[in-house]
C-alpha positions, 0 to 999 in steps of 0.5 A: 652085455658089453660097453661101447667100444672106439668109444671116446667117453669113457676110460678103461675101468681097469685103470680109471686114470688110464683113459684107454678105450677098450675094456680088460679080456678083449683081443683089442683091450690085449693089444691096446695094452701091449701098444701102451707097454711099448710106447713106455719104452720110448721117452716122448712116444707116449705122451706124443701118440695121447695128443695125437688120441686127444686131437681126434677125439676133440675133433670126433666127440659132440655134445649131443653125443654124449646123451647117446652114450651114457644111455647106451652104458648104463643099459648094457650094464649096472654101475658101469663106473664101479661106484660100490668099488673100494676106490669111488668109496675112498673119493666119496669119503674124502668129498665129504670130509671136505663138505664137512670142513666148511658147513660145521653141524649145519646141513647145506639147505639147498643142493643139485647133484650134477651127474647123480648116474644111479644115486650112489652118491646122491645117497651115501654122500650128499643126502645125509648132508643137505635139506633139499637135494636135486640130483640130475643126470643126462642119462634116463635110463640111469635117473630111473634106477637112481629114483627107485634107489633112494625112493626113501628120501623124501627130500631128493628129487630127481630131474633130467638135466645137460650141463650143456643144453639147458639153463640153470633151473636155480640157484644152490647153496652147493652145487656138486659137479663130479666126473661130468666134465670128462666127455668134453673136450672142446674148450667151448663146451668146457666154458660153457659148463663153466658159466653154468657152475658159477649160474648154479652157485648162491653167491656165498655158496659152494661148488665141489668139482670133482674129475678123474685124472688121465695120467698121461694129461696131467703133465703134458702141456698139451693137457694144458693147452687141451684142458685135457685131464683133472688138474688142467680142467680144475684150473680151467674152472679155477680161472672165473672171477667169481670163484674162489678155491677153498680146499683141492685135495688129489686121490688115488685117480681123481682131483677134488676142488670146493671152490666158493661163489664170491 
């Protein structure tokens, strides 16, 4: 079983901030490693060969694709995104001090889980802290594992559900939205997942984003320019007039921001 290959959606698990296309112990994962070590040496030449990455992949990628894809990933292997690993288990643990934070000893009444994959956090992190809780995802093949994970919670449900495609089906006391965003890479599509957000959220209610870092992005004003990148996407979100950051913290490869619906 392997992983799609030349394929712009997902980044080298290796190195979730890396954002490479080709996995670890193939020929091609050895020479795109070797290709990155020798544009290191060459102040500018990286940054300059990711925009050129960047433009092509905004250029190539689609939003229908994306169903595809996640499809095809889950049923080549079990945790593509290694959420059992030491590193997702940090980030679920700083997203719920930060959930913590605002709700005191209440639970949040009503929640969606956008991008639940096969239910790690919708379980370890989400269903411990709300009453109802919708969980979601693109992938059918990877709601059905999610189903049969946490079959024992009464009060989750699980829904097929595009940020893209369709329309809000309610709205949430806390909508969590954590590494959806990444495959788009059109600002149109962004800004549509935007106003989807803000449709999700109760006014008063909170949003929690969540997006992996691409080290090379982050700092670029193409990354800016792009909204390639966590920090950029962040702000990016950030920018709607009905939301307003709480809290933003930064993790070892990712950025979590709760922002509120005003």
């Amino acid at each position: 079983m392997r992983r799609p290959q030349n394929d712009p959606f997902f980044p080298n698990e290796s190195d979730p901030s890396d954002g490479s296309l080709q996995g670890a112990g193939t020929t091609t994962g050895d020479a795109s490693r070797t290709l990155r070590r020798s544009l290191n040496r060459v102040p500018g030449l990286r940054s300059t060969w990711w925009l050129a990455k960047a433009l092509r992949d905004v250029a190539r990628a689609r939003p229908a694709q994306v169903v595809d894809r996640f499809d095809e990933l889950y049923a080549n292997r079990v945790d593509p995104s290694k959420m059992l690993s030491a590193g997702q288990q940090t980030r679920f643990r700083d997203a719920g001090e930060m959930l913590d934070s605002v709700r005191g000893k209440r639970k949040f009444a009503t929640a969606m889980e956008v991008g639940c994959a096969e239910g790690t956090c919708t379980r370890q992190l989400l269903a411990e802290r709300c009453e109802s809780l919708l969980a979601t995802d693109v992938s059918r093949v990877a709601l059905e594992r999610a189903r049969a994970f946490c079959a024992d919670l009464s009060h989750v449900e699980f829904a097929r559900w595009d940020i893209i495609a369709d329309a809000p089906p309610r709205t949430f006391d806390l909508p969590v939205v954590m590494s959806v965003l990444e495959p788009f890479y059109r600002r149109s599509d962004l800004n549509v997942a935007r106003n989807k957000m803000v449709e999700l959220t109760a006014p008063g209610g909170y949003l929690l984003l969540s997006n992996t870092m691409h080290g090379v992005a982050e700092d670029a004003w193409w990354g800016r320019w792009l909204i390639h990148g966590a920090n950029w996407q962040d702000r990016f979100i950030g920018q709607h007039p009905k939301l307003k950051v709480v809290h933003t913290m930064t993790g070892a490869f990712y950025i979590h921001t709760l922002f509120r619906r005003v």
